[in-house]
N, C-alpha and C positions, 0 to 999 in steps of 0.2 A: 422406142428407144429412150425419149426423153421420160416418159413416165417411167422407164425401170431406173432410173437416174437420179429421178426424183425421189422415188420411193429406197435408194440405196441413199441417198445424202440423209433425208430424214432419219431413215434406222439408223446410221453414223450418228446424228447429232443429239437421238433417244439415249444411245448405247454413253452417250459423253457426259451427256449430263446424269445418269444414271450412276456413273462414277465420281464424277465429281460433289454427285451428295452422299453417295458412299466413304469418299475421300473426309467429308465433312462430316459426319453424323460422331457419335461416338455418347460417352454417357453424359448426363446434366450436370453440371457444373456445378458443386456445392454452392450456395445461398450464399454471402455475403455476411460477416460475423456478427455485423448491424441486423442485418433483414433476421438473422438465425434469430436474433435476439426478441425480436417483434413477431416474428411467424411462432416461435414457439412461446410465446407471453409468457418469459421465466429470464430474468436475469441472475447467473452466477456470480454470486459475489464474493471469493476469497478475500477469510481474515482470521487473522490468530486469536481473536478475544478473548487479549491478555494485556492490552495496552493503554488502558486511562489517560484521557479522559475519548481515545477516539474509538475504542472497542473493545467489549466486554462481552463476553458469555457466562450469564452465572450457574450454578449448579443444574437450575433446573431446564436449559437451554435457553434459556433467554438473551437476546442480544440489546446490547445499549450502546451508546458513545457518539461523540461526534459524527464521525463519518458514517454511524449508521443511521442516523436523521437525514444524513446527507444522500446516503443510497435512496433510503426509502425516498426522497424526494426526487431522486433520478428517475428510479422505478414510474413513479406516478406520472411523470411526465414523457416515458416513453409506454405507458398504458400494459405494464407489466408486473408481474410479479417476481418477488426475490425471492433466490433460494439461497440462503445462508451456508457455506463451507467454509469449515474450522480446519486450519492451517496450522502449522507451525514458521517462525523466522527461517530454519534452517531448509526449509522444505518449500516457501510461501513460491519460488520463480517456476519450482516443479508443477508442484497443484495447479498453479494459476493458468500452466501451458495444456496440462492435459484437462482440468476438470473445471476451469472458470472461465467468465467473461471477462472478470477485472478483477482485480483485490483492492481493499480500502483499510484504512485501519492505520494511519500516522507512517506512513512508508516512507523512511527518506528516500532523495533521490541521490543514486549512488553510479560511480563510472560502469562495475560490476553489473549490476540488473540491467542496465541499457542495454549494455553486450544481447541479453536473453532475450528481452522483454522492451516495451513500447511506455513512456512515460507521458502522462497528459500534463497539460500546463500546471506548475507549481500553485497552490494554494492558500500555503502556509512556509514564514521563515521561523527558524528553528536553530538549535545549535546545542550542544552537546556541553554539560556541565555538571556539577557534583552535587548529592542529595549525603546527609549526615547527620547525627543527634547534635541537638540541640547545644547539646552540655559541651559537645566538642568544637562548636563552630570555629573559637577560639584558636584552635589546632591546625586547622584546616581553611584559611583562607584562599588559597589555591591550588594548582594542579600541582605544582612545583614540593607545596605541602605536604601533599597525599601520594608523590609520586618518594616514598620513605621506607626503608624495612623495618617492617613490623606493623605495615600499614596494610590490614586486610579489604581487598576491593573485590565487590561482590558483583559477581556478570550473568547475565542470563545468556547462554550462548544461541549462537546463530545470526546475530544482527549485528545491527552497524554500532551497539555499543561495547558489544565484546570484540569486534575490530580496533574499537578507538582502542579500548584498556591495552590490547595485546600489544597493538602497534605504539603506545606513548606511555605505558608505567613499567619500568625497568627495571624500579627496586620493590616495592611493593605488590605483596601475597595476593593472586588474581585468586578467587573461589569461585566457581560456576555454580550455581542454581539453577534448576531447566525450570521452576514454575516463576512465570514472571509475575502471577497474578498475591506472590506470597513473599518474595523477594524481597520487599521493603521491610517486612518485618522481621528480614535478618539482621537489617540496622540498629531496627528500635530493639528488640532483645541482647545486641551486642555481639551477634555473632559476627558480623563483620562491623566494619567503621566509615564505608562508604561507597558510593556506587555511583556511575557512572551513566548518563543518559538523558533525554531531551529536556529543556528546561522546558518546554509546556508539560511534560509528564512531570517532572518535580513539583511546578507550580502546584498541580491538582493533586499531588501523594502528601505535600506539603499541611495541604489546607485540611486533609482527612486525619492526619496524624499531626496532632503539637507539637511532638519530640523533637520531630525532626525538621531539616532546614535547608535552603538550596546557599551551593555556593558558587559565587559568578553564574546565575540564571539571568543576569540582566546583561552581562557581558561572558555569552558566551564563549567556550575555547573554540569552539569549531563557526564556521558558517553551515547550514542545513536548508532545506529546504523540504517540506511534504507534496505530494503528487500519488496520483493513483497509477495502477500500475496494470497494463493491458497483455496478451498476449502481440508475440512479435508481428505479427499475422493480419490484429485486428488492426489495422491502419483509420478505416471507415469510421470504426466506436469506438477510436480514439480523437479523432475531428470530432464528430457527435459530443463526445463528454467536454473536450475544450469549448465548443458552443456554450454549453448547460452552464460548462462553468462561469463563463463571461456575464452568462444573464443572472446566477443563480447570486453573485458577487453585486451587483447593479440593483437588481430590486427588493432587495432586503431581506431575502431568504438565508445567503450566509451569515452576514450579521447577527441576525436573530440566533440561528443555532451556535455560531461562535461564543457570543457573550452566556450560553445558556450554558455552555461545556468549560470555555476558559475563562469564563469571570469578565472579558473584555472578547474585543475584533481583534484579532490577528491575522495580517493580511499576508502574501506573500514578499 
């Protein structure tokens, strides 16, 4: 009696735990968006490259700019390779959720993107100001200036500087141009009279063309800030990237490519 007892308790306790890994089992947990990043030695890196001096794509696919000195040195340091995807402003929080790891490329940080998307520690301070011919500077000492009818202001839509124009010029003629990489030469040819957007992009639009001139780039209208910009998701590669940043800021790596793209350090 006691051995059918026995051998009924054990079948019982076979049959329990036989459910209880049943209860458990199910399918493997996707990777971690860090680990995806390392297991699969490819990091996606969404960017517009269309925005001087932090990213550029020129004709023949070539990428340049600050933050892509800045990736590649990511890259290197999590022993991966990049895969470059070309974005648009209007498009960058879409892409960057379904088809990238991060995007880079002078991103401010905005109440908006948070909403979507995962912001790493700020970089770079920044702020929003006016780029103009030369011959007019005289005309246009400030916002106040330029906010006038018959004052053509020229916007590349989708980003935070045709938010500024929309949301702060009242009386003055907004014109979109969707190529940002061609935009400034709506100034120097005269089809518009000025435009609106980061004063480290002015500095460097500044120094490639004579014509033309920043105004209030030393005392910006806005405060800004730059930061890279993660999927909502990736929590883990966005700790990761604020590490990198911390040390990339410390031993001479920022620096270096700072002064190589902005003429000087610009810290956060």
């Amino acid at each position: 009696m006691r051995l059918r007892q026995a051998t009924i308790f054990c079948a019982a306790l076979l049959s329990l735990s036989t459910l209880a890994a049943g209860c458990t089992s199910g399918p493997t947990p996707d990777p971690s968006p860090l680990r995806h990043i390392t297991e699969s030695k490819t990091l996606r890196v969404c960017s517009t490259g269309d925005y001087r001096p932090f990213t550029f794509r020129d004709p023949q696919g070539t990428w340049s700019g600050m933050d892509i000195d800045l990736a590649d040195d990511m890259a290197r340091r999590l022993g991966v390779e990049i895969d470059m995807v070309q974005t648009t402003w209007a498009n960058l929080v879409g892409d960057l959720n379904d088809r990238c790891d991060i995007a880079m490329g002078g991103i401010s940080i905005t109440l908006k993107r948070a909403q979507e998307a995962v912001y790493s520690a700020p970089y770079l301070r920044d702020g929003k100001a006016a780029i103009v011919r030369c011959a007019d500077a005289s005309r246009f000492r400030s916002l106040q200036d330029i906010d006038r009818p018959g004052t053509r202001v020229v916007v590349n839509p989708g980003g935070t500087n045709e938010e500024f124009a929309k949301g702060n010029l009242k009386q003055a003629t907004i014109i979109d141009h969707p190529d940002n990489n061609t935009i400034f030469g709506e100034i120097s040819a005269g089809h518009a009279d000025a435009m609106i957007t980061d004063a480290s992009e002015i500095r460097f639009q500044t120094a490639q063309d004579r014509t033309l001139c920043g105004v209030s780039t030393d005392r910006p209208f806005t405060f800004e800030q730059k930061a890279y910009l993660l999927p909502a998701a990736a929590i883990d590669t966005a700790r990761w990237v604020d590490e990198w940043l911390n040390i990339v800021q410390h031993d001479g790596t920022y620096d270096r490519i700072s002064q190589k793209w902005l003429g000087r350090v610009v810290g956060p």
